[in-house]
C-alpha positions in Angstrom: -0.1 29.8 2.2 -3.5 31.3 2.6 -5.8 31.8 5.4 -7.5 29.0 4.9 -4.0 26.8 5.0 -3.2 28.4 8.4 -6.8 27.1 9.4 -6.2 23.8 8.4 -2.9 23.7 10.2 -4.4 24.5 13.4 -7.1 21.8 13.4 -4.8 19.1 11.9 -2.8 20.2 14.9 -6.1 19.1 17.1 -7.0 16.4 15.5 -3.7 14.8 14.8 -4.3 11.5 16.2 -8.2 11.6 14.2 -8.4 9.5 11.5 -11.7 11.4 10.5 -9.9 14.9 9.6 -9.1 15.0 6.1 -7.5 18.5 5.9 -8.0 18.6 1.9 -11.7 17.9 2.4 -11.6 20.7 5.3 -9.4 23.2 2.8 -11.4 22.6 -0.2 -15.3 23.2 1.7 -13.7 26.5 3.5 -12.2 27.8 0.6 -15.7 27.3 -1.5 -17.2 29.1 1.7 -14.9 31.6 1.8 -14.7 32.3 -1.8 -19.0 32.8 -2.0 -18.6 35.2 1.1 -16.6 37.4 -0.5 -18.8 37.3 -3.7 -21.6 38.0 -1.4 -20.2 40.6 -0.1 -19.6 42.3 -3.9 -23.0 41.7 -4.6 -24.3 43.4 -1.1 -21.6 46.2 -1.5 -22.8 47.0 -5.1 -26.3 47.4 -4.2 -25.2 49.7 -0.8 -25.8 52.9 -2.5 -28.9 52.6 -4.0 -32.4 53.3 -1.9 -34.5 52.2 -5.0 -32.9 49.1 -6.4 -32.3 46.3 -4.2 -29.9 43.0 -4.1 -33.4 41.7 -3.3 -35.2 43.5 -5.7 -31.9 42.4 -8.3 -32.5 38.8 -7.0 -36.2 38.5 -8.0 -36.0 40.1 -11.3 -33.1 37.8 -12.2 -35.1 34.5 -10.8 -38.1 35.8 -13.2 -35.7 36.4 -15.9 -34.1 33.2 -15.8 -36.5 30.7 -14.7 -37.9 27.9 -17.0 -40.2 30.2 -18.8 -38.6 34.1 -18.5 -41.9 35.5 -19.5 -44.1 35.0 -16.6 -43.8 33.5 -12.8 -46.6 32.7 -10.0 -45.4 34.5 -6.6 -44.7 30.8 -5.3 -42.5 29.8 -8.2 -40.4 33.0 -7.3 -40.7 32.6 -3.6 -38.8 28.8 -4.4 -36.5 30.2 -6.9 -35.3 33.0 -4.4 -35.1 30.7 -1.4 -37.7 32.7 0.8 -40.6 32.8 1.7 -44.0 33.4 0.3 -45.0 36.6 2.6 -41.0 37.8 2.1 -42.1 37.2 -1.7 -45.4 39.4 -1.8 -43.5 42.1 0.3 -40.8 42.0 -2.6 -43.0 41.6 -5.5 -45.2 44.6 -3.9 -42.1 46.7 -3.9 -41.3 46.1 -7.7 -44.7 46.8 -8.7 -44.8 49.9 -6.9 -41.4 50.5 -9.0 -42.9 49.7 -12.5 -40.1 46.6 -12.7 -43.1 43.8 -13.0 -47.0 43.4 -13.3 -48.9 41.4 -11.5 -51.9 39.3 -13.6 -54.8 37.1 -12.9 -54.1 34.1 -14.7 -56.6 33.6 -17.1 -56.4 29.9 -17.2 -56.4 29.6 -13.1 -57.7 32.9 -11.5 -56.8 31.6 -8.8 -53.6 32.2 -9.1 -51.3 35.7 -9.9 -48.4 35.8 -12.9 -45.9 38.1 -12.5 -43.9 39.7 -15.5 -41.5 41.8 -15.6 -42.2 45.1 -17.5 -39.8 47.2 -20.2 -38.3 48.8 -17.3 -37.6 46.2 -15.0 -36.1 44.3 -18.0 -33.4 47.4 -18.7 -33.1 47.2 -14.8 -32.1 43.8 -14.5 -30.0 44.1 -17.9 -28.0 46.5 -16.0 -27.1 45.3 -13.0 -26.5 41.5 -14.6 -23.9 42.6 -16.4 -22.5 44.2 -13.3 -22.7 41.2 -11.7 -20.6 39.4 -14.9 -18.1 41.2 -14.4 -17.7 41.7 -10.8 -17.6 37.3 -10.6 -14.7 37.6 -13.4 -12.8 39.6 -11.2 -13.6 37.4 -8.5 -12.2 34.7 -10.6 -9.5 36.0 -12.3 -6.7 34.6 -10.8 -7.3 30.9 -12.6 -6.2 30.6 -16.6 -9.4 29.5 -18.9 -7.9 25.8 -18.5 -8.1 26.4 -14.8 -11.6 27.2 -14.5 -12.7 24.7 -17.1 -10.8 21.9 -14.6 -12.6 23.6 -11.5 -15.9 23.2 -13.3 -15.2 20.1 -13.8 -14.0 19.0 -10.5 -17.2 20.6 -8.9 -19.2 19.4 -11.1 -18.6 15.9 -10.1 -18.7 16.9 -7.1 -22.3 18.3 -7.5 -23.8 15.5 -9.4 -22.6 13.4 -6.9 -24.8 14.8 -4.6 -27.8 15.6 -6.7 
């Protein structure tokens, strides 16, 4: 048993007589839950002892990285990528810049708007730390055989295109 079987036991005890509780569906959402909070955690934990390299800073070089086109990003496109806000975005992008890890453009097409790219050094900076990050979510998954993860993939998986 885990925690999460213990958790399940006591509301199954409550709602015994509730055709509504399905104690799988409950065990399978907390366990998800639980499993991202304690890779949360890693991620906040490995970031703790640095003042000039952020989890935040980590995330928005990695959304730049990664997005459709890793070579350039408007402030908005980050801001949606990151899941914050615009102004939490400038205050971000303002502390990278300051750093050296990205540039910050007028686009010539629209100078209206501002493309940010990430520089040599905030390229060896997020090189670093996404490695780190590899390996701290195999160790986070290690208990499960390669055949196990592939079948979790593909059990979430159709879970997630269900709902997209």
């Amino acid at each position: 048993m885990d925690s999460v079987d213990r958790h399940v036991t006591r509301w199954a005890a409550f709602w015994r007589d509730d055709p509504a509780f399905d104690p799988e569906v409950e065990g399978a959402l907390v366990r998800i839950h639980d499993i991202m909070k304690w890779s949360r955690r890693a991620d906040v934990a490995a970031f703790a002892a640095s003042e000039d390299f952020t989890l935040e800073d980590y995330k928005t070089l990695h959304a730049l990285m990664v997005q459709p086109h890793p070579v350039e990003a408007t402030p908005a496109q980050l801001a949606d990528a990151t899941h914050v806000t615009r102004a939490a975005m400038t205050s971000r992008l303002d502390r990278l810049a300051a750093a050296g890890l990205v540039t910050r453009e007028v686009d010539p097409h629209d100078r209206r708007q501002v493309l940010i790219r990430p520089t040599a050094a905030g390229r060896e900076a997020w090189n670093k730390y996404v490695f780190e990050g590899i390996e701290r979510d195999k160790q986070l998954m290690s208990a499960l055989s390669r055949d196990e993860l592939v079948q979790l993939n593909v059990l979430l998986r159709k879970v997630l295109t269900s709902l997209e």
